[in-house]
MMTF fields as JSON, N, C-alpha, C and O atoms, coordinates in Angstrom:
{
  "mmtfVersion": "1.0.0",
  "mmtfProducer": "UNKNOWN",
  "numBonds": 319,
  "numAtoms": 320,
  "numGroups": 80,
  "numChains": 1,
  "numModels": 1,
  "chainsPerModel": [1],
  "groupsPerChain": [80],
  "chainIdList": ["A"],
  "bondAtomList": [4, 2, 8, 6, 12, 10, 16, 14, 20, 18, 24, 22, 28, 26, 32, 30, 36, 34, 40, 38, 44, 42, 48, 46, 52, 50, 56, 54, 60, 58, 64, 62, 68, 66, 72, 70, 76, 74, 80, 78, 84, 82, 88, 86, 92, 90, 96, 94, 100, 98, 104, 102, 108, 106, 112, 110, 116, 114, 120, 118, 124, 122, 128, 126, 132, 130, 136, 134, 140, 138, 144, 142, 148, 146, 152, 150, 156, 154, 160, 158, 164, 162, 168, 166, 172, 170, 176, 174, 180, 178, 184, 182, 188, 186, 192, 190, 196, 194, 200, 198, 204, 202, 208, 206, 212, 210, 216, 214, 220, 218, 224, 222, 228, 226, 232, 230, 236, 234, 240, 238, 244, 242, 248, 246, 252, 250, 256, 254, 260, 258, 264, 262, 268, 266, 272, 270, 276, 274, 280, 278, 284, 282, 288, 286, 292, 290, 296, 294, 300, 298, 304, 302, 308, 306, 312, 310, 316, 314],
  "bondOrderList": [1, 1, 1, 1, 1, 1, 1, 1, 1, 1, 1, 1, 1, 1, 1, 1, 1, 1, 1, 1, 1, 1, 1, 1, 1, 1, 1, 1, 1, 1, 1, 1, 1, 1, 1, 1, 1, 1, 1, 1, 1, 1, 1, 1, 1, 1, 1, 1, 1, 1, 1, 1, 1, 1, 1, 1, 1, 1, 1, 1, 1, 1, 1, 1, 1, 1, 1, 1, 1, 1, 1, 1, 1, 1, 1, 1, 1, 1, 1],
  "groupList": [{"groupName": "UNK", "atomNameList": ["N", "CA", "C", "O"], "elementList": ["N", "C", "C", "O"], "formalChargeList": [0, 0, 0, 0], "bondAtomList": [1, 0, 2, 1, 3, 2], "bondOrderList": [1, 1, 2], "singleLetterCode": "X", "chemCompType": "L-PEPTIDE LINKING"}],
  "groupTypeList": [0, 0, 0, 0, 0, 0, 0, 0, 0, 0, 0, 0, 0, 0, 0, 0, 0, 0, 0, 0, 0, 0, 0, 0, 0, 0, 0, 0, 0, 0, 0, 0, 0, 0, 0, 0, 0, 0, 0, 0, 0, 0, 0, 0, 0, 0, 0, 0, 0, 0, 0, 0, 0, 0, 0, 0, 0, 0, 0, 0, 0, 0, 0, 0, 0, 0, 0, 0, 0, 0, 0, 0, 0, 0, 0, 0, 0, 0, 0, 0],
  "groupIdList": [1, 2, 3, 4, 5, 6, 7, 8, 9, 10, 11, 12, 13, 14, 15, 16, 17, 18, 19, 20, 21, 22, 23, 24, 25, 26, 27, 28, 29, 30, 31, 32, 33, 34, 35, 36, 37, 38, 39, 40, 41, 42, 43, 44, 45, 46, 47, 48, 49, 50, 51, 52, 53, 54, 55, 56, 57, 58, 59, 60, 61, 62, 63, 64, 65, 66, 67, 68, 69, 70, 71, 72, 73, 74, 75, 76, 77, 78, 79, 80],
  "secStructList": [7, 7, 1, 6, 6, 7, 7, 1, 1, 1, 1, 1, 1, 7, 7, 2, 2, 2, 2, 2, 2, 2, 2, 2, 2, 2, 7, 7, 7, 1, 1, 3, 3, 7, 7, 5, 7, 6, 6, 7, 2, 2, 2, 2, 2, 2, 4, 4, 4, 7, 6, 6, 3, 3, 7, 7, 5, 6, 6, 6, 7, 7, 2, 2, 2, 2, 2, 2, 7, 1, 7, 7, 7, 7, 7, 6, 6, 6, 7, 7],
  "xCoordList": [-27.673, -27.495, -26.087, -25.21, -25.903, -24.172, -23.876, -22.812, -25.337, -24.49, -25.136, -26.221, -24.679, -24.915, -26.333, -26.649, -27.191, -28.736, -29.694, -30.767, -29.346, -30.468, -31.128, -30.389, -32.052, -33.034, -33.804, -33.739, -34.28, -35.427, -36.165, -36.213, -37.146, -38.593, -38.382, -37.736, -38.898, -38.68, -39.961, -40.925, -40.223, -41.518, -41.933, -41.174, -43.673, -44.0, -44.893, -45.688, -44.802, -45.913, -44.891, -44.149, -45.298, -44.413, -44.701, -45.792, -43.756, -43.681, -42.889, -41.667, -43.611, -42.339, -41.884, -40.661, -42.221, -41.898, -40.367, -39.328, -40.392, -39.366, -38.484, -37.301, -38.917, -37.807, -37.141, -36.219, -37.324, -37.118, -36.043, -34.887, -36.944, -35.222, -33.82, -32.682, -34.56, -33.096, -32.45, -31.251, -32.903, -32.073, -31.427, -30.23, -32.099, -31.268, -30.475, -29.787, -30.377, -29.106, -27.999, -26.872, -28.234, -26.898, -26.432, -25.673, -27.384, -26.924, -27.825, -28.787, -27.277, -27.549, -28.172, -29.169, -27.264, -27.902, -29.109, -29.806, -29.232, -30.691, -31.179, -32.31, -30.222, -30.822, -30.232, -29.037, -30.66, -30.343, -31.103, -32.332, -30.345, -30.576, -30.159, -29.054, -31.353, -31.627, -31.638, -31.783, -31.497, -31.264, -31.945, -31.637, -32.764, -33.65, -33.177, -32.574, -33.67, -34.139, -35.529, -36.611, -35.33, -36.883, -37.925, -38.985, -37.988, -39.2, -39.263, -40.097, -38.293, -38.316, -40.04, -40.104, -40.73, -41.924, -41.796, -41.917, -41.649, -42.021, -41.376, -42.018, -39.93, -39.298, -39.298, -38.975, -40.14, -40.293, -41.878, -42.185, -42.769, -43.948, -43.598, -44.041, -42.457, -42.08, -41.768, -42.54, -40.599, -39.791, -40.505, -39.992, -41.464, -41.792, -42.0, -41.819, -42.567, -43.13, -42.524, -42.968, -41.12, -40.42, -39.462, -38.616, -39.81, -39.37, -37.972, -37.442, -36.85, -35.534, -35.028, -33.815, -36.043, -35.333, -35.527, -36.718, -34.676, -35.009, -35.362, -34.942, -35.969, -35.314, -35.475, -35.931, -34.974, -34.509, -34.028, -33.356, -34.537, -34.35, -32.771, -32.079, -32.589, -31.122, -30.574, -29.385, -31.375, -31.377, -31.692, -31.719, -31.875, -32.116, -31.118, -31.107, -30.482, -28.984, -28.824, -29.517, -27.953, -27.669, -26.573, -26.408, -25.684, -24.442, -25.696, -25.644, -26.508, -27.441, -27.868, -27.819, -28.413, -28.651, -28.113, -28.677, -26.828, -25.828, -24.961, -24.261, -25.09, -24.257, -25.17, -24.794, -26.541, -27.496, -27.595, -27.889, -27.5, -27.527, -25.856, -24.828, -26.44, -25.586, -24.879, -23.879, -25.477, -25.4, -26.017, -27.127, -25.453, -26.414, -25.89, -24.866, -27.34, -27.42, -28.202, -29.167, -27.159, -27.995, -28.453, -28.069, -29.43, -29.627, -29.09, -28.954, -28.841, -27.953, -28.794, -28.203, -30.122, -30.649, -30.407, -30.526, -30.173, -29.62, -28.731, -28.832, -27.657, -26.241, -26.068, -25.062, -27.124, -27.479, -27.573, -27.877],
  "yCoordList": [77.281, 76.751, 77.038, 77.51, 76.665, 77.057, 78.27, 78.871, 78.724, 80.264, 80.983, 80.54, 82.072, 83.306, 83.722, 84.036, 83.709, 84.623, 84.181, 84.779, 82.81, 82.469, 81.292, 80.645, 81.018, 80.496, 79.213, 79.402, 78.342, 77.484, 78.087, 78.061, 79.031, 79.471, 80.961, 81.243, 81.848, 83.101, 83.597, 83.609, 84.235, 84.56, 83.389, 82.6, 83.685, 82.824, 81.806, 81.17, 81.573, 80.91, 79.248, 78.971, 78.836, 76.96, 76.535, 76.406, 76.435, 75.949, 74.931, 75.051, 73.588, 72.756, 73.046, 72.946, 73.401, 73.984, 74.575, 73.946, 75.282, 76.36, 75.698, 75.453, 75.48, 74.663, 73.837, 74.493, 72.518, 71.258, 72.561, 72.492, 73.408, 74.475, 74.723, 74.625, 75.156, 75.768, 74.537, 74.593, 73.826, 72.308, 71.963, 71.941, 71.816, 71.302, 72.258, 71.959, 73.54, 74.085, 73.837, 73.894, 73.532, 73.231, 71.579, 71.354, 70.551, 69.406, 68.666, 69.111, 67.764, 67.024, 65.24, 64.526, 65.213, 63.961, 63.625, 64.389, 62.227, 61.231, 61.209, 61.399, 60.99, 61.448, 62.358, 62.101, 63.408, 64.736, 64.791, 64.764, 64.867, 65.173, 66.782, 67.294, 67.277, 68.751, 68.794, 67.728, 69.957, 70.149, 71.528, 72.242, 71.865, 72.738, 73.568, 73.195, 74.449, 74.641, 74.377, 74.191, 74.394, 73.76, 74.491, 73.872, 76.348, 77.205, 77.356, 78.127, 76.56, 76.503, 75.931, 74.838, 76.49, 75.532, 75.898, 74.954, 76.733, 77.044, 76.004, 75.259, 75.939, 75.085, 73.451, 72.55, 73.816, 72.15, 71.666, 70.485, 72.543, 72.124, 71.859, 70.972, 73.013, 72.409, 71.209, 70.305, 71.008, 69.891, 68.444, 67.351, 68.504, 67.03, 66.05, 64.866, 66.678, 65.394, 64.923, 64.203, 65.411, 64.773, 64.135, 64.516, 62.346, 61.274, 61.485, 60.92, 62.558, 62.255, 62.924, 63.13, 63.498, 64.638, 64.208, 64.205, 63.827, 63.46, 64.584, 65.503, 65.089, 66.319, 65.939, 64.96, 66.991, 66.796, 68.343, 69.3, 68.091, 69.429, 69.066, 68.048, 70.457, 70.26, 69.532, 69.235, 69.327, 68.64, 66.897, 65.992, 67.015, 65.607, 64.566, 63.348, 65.173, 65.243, 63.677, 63.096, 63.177, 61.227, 61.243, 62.03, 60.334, 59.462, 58.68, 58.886, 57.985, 57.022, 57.705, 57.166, 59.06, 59.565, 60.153, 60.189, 60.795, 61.384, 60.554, 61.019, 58.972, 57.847, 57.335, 56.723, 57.727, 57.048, 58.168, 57.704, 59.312, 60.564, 60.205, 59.598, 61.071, 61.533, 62.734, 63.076, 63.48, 64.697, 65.783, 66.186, 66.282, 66.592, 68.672, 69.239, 69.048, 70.683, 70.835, 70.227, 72.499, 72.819, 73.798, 74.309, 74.549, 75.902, 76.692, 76.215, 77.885, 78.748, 79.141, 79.7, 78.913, 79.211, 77.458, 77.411, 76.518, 74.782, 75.424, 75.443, 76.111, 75.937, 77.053, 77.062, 77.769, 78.894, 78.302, 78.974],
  "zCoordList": [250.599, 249.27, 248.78, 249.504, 247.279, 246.924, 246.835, 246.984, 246.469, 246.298, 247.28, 247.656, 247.819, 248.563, 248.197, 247.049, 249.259, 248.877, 248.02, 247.932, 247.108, 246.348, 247.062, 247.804, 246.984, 247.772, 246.383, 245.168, 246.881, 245.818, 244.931, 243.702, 246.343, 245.696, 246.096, 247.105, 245.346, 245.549, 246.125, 245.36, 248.021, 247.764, 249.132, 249.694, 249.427, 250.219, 249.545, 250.237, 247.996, 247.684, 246.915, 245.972, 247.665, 247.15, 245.375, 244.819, 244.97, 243.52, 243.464, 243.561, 243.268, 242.639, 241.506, 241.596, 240.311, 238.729, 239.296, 239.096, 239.694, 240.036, 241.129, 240.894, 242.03, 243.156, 241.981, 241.496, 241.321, 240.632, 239.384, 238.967, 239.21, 238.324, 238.711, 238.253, 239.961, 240.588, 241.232, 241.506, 241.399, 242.146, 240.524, 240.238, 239.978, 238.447, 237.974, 236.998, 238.499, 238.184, 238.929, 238.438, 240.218, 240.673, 241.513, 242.456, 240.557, 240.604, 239.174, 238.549, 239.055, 237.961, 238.891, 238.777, 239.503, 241.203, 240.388, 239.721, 240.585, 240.306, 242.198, 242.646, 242.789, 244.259, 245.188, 245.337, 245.925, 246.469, 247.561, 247.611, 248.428, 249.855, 250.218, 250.398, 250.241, 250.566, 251.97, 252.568, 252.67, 254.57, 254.394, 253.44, 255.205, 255.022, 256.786, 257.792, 256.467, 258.073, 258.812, 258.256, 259.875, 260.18, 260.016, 259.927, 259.901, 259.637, 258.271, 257.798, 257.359, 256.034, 255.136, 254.572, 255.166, 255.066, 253.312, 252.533, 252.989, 251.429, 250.635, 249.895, 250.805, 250.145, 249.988, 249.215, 251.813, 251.952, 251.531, 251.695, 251.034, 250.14, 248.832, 248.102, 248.51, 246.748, 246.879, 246.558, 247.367, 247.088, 247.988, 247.749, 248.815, 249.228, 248.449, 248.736, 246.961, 246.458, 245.546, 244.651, 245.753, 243.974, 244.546, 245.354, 243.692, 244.446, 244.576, 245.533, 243.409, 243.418, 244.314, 244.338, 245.429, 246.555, 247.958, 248.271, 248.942, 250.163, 250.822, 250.12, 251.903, 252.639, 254.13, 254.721, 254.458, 255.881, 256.543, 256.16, 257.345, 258.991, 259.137, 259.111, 259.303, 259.855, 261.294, 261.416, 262.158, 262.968, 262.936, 263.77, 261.66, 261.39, 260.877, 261.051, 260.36, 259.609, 259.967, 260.802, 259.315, 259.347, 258.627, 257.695, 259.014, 258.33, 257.061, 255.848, 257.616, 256.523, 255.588, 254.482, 255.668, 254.66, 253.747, 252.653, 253.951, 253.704, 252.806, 251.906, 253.202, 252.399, 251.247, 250.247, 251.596, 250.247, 249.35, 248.249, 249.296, 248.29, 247.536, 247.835, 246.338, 245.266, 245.525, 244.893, 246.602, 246.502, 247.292, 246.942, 248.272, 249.885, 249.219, 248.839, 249.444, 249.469, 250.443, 250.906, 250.876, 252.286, 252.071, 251.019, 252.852, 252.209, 253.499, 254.626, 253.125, 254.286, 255.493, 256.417, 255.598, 256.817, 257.642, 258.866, 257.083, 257.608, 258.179, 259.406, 257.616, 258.096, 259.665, 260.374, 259.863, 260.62, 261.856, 262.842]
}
């Protein structure tokens, strides 16, 4: 993610309430392409169902997707 050590969801239990916070703190994006890592499961239960968030495995990564977002965040275990 942008900053050092903060994470979506704090914890092993999935919240969209809270994911959909911390993404709105550090984008304002009508569409956001998030990069997860692939054992990322917590973050990727919050965030599946909110239409303004694509996500994607870091191995999944695309020029196409990358060109249809507003705004691509990775989280630091993606960039790992």
């Amino acid at each position: 993610m942008a900053r050092e050590g903060e994470g979506f969801v704090d914890g092993d239990t999935p919240s969209t309430k809270a994911a959909l916070a911390t993404l709105r703190k550090l984008t304002e994006a009508t569409k956001v392409l998030v990069v997860l890592a692939d054992e990322d499961r917590v973050n990727w239960l919050s965030l599946r169902n909110e239409p303004t968030v694509h996500l994607l495995e870091a191995g999944q990564l695309n020029t196409y997707d990358v060109l249809l977002s507003e705004d691509v965040i990775f989280t630091s275990e993606a960039l790992d």
